[in-house]
DOVOMI-381856 format. One record per residue: residue number from 1; chain; z, x, y of N, C-alpha, C in turn. Coordinates in steps of 0.001 Angstrom, whole numbers. Layout:
N
 num cadena      nZ      nX      nY     caZ     caX     caY      cZ      cX      cY
 NUM      A       Z       X       Y       Z       X       Y       Z       X       Y
...
***
This chain:
195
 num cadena      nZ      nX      nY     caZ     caX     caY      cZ      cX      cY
   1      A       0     837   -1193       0       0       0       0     878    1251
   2      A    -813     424    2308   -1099     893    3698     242     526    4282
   3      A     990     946    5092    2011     113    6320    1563     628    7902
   4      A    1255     103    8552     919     233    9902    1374     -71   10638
   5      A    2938     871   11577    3557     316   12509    3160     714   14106
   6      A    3608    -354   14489    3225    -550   16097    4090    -411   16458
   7      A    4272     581   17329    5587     865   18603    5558     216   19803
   8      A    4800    -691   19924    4669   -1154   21549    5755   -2541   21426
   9      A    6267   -2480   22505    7233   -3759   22549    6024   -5034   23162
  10      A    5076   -4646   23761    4351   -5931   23778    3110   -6170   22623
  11      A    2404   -7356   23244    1205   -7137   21641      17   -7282   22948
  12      A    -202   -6036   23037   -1548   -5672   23803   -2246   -5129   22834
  13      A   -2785   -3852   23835   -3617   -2718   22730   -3307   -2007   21911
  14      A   -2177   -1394   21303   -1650    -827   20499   -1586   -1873   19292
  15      A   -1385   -2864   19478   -1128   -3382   18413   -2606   -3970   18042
  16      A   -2980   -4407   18576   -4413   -4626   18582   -5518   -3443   17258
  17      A   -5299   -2628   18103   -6783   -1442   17749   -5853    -936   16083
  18      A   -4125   -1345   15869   -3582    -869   14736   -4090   -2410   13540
  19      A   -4347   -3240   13775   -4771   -4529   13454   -6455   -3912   12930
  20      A   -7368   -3317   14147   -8598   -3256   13506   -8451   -2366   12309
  21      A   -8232    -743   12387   -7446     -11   11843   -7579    -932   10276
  22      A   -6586   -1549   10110   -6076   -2270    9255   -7260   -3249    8241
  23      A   -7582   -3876    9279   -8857   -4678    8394  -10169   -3881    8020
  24      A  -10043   -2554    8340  -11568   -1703    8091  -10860   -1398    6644
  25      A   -9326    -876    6884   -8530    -798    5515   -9093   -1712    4226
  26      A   -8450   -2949    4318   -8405   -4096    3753   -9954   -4189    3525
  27      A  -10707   -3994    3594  -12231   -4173    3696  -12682   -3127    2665
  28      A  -12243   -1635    2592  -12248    -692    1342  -11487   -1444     509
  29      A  -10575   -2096    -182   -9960   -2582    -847   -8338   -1881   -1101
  30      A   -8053   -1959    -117   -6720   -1342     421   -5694   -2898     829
  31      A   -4315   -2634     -72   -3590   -3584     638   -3111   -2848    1450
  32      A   -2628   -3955    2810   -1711   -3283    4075    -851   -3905    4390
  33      A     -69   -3937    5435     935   -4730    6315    1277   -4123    7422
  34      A    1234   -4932    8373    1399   -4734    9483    3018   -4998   10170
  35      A    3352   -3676   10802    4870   -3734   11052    5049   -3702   12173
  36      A    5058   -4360   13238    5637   -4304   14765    7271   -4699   15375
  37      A    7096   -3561   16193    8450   -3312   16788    8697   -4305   18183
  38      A    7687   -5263   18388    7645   -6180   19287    8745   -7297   18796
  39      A    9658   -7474   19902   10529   -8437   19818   11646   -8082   18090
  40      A   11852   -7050   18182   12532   -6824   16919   13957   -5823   17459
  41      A   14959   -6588   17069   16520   -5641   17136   16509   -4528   16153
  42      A   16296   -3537   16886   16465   -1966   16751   17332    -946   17505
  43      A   18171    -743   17087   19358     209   17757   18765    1329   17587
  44      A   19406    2570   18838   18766    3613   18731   19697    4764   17845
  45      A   19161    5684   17145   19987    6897   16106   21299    7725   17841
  46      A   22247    7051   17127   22980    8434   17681   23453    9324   17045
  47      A   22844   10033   15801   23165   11172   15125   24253   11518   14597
  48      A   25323    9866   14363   26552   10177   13466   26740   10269   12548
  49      A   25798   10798   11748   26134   11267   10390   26786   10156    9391
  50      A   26893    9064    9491   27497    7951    8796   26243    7850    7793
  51      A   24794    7892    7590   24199    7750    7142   23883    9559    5421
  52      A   23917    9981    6248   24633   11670    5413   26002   11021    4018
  53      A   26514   10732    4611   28377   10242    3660   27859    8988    3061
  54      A   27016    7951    3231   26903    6323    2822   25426    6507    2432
  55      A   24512    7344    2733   22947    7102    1959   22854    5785    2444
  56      A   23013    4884    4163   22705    3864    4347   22503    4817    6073
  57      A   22212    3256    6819   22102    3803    7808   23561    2869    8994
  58      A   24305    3087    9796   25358    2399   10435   25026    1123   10745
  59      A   23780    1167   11168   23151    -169   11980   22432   -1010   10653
  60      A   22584   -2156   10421   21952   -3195    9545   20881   -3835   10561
  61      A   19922   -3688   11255   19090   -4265   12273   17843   -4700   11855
  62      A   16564   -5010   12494   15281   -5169   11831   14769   -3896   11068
  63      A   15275   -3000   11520   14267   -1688   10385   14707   -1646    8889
  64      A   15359   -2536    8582   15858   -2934    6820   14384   -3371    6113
  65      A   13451   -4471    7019   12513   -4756    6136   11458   -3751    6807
  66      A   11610   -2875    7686   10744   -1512    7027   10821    -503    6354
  67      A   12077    -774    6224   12693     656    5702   11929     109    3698
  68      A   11991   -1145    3678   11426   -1746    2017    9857   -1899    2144
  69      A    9556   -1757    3336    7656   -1164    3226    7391     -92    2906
  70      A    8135     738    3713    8341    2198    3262    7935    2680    1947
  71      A    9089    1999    1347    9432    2454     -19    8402    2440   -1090
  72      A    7509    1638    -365    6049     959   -1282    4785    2042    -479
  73      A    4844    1985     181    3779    2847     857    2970    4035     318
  74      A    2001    3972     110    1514    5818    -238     589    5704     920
  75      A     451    5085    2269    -347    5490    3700     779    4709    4816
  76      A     842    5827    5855    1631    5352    6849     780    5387    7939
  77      A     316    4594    8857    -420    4722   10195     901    4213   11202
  78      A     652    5066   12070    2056    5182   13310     651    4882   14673
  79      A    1042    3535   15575     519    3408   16623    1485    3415   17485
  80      A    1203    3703   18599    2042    4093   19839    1204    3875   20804
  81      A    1634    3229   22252    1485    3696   23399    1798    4434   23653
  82      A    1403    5117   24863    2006    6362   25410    2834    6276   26654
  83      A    4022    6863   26641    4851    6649   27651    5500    7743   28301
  84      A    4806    8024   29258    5827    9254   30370    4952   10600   29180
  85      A    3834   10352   28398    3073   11583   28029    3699   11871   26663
  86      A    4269   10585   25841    4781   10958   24821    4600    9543   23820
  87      A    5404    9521   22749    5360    7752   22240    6564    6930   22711
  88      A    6474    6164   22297    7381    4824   23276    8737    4888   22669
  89      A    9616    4716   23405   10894    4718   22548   11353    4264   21349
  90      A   10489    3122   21235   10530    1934   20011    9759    3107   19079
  91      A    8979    3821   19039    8224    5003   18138    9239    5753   17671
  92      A    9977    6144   18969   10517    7436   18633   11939    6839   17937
  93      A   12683    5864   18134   13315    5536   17207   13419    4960   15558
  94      A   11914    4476   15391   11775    3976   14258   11828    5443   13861
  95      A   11099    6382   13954   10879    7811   13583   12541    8331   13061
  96      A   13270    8363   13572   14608    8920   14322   15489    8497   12930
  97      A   15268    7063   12992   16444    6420   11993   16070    5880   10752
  98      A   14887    6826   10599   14190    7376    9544   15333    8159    8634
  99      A   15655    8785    9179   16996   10130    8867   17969    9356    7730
 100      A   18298    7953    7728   18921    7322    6969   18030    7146    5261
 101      A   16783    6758    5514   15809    7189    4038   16147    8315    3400
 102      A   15882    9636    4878   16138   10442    3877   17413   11556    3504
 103      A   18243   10766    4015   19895   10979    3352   20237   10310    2273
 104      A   19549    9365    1663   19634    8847     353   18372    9589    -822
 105      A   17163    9822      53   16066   10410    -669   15591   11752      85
 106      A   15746   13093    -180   15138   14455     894   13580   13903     369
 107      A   13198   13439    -734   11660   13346   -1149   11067   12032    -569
 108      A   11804   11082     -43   11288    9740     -26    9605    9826     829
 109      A    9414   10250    1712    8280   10495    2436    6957   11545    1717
 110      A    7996   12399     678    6899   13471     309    5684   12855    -334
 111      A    4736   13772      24    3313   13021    -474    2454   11890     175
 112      A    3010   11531     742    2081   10190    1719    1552   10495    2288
 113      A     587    9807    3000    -617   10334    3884     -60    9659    5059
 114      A    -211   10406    6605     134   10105    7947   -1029    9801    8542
 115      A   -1539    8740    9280   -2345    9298   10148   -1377    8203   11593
 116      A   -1820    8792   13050   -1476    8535   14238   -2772    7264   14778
 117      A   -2295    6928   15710   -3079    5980   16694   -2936    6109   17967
 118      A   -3163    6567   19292   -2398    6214   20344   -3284    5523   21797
 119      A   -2464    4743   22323   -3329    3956   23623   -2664    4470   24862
 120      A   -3314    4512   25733   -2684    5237   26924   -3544    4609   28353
 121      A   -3096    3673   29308   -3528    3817   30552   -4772    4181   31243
 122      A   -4407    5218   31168   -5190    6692   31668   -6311    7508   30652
 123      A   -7700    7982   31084   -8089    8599   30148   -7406    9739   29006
 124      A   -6894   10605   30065   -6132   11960   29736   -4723   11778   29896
 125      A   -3658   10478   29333   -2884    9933   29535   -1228   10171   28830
 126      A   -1792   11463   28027    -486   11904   27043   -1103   11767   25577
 127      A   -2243   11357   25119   -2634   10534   23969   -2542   11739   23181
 128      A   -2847   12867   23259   -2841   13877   22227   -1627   14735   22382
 129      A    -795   13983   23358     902   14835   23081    1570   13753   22289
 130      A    1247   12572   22110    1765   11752   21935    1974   12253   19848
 131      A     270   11937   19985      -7   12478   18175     489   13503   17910
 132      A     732   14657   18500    1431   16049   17927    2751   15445   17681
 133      A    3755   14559   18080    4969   14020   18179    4761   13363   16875
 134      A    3668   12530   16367    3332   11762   14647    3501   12502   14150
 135      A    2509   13520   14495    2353   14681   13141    3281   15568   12875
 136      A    4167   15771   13943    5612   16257   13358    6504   15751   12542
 137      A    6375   14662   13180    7314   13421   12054    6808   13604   10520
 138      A    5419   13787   10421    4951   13527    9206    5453   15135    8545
 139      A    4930   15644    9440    4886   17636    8875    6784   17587    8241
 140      A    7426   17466    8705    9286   17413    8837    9115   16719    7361
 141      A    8888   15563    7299    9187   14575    6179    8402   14949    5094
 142      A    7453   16062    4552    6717   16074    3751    5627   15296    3831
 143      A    5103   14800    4748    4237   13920    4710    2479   14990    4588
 144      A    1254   14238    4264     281   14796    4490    -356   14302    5785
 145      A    -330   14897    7213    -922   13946    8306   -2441   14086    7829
 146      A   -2950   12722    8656   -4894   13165    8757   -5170   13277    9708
 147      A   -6303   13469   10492   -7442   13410   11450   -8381   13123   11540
 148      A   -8857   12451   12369  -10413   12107   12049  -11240   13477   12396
 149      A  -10987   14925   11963  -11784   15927   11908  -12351   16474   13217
 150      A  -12887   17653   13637  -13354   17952   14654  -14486   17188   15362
 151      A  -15056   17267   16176  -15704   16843   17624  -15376   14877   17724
 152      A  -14353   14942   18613  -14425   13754   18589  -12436   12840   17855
 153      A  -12435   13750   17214  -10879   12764   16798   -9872   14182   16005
 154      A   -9648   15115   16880   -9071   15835   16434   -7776   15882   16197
 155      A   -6935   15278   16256   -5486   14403   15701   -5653   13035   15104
 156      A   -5951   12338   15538   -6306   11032   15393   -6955    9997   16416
 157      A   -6793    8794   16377   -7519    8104   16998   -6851    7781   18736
 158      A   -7630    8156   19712   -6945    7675   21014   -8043    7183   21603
 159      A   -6886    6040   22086   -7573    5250   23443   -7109    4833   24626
 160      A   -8185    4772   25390   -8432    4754   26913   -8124    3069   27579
 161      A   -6780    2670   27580   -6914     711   27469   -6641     594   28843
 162      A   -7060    1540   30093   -7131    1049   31217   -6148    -459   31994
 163      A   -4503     186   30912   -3333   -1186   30456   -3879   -2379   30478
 164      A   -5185   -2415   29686   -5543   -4292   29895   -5896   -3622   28246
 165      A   -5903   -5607   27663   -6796   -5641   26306   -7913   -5337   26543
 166      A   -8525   -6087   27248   -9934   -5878   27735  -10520   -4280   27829
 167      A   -9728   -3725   28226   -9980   -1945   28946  -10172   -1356   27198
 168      A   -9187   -1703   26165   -9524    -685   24909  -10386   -1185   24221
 169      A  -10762   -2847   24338  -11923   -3241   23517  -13355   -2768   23907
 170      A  -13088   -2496   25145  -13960   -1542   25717  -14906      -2   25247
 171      A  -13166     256   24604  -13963    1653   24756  -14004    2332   23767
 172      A  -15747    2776   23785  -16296    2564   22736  -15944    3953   22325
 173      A  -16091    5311   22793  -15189    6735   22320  -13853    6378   21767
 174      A  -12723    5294   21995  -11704    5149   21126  -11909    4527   19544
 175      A  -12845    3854   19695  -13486    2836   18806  -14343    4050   17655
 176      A  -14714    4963   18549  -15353    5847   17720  -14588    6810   16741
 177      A  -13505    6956   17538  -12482    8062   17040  -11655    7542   16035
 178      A  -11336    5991   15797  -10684    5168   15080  -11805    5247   14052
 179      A  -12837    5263   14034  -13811    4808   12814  -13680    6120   11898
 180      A  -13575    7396   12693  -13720    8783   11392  -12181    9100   10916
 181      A  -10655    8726   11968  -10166    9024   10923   -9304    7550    9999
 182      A   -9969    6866   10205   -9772    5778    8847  -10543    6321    8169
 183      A  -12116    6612    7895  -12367    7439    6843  -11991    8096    6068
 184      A  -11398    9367    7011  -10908   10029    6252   -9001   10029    6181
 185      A   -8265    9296    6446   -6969    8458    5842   -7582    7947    4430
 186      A   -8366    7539    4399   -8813    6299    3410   -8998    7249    2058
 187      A   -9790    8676    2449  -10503    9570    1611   -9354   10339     812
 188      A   -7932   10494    1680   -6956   11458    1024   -6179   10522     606
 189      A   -6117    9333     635   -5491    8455     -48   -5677    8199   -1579
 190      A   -7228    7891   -1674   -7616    7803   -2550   -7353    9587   -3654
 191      A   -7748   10529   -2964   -7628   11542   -3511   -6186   11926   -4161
 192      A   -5427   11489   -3284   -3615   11918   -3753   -3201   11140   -4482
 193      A   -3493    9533   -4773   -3614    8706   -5750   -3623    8761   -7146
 194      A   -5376   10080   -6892   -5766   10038   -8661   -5035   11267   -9152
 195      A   -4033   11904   -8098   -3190   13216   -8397   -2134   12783   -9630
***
């Protein structure tokens, strides 16, 4: 199973272009689900170690029924807006209190495939500081990140949403960059699969 979470607290473009994403998925014959952090009670990690001693995490909040997507997953796609040149808090905490998985499991993440998404404002808007911030998450956790490969989607997929829906349905270089690395997400999926 695919899981595709959205960090944006609204349902604009981020959640949007993680939706197309998703059905190009579902269309190879990939199940998915779609996980948004819109309108969902999420406390943020304050690093007390309660989760280390209990293999749980302190907070019982909405990330319980991701934390059981998780668990099913062999593809993770992480969408984000970009905020202040980075991912959105709602990102960086789902990321964060992650830490509770893997105080019950150091392996729970190993082997999965990562790939990033990010929407940004602005052309040159943080979108590729944003993805180095995924791909750490993924690199830390054992994860395998992807890319949609050189010229054109060299972390992953970013777009230009000029903060309207309208602005990312637009644009057709984000649209482009989303098309090679679902490809190739799709390609190491399948490959680590028949491992």
């Amino acid at each position: 199973m695919i899981v595709g979470i959205s960090g944006s607290p609204r349902k604009q473009s981020t959640e949007y272009v993680l939706e197309q994403a998703l059905n190009t998925l579902k269309e190879k014959g990939f199940e998915t689900q779609l996980w948004s952090a819109r309108g969902k009670w999420i406390e943020f990690c304050t690093h007390c170690d309660f989760c280390l001693e209990n293999k749980v995490c302190t907070y019982q909040d909405d990330l319980e029924e991701l934390y059981e997507l998780l668990a099913k997953a062999n593809g993770i796609i992480i969408a984000t807006p970009v905020y202040n040149g980075g991912v959105s808090s709602q990102t960086k905490t789902i990321m964060d209190r992650t830490r509770s998985l893997l105080a019950a499991d150091k392996n729970f993440f190993k082997g999965k495939i990562g790939m990033g998404i990010t929407t940004a404002g602005d052309r040159a808007g943080g979108q590729e500081l944003a993805l180095w911030q995924i791909h750490t998450f993924f690199v830390i956790n054992g994860m395998i990140p992807v890319s949609g490969g050189p010229f054109g989607a060299n972390l992953g997929a970013n777009f230009w949403s000029k903060d309207t829906l309208e602005g990312v349905k637009l644009d057709d270089e984000g649209f482009r960059s989303l098309k090679k690395t679902v490809k190739r997400f799709a390609e190491y999926i399948e490959l680590y699969k028949s491992k």
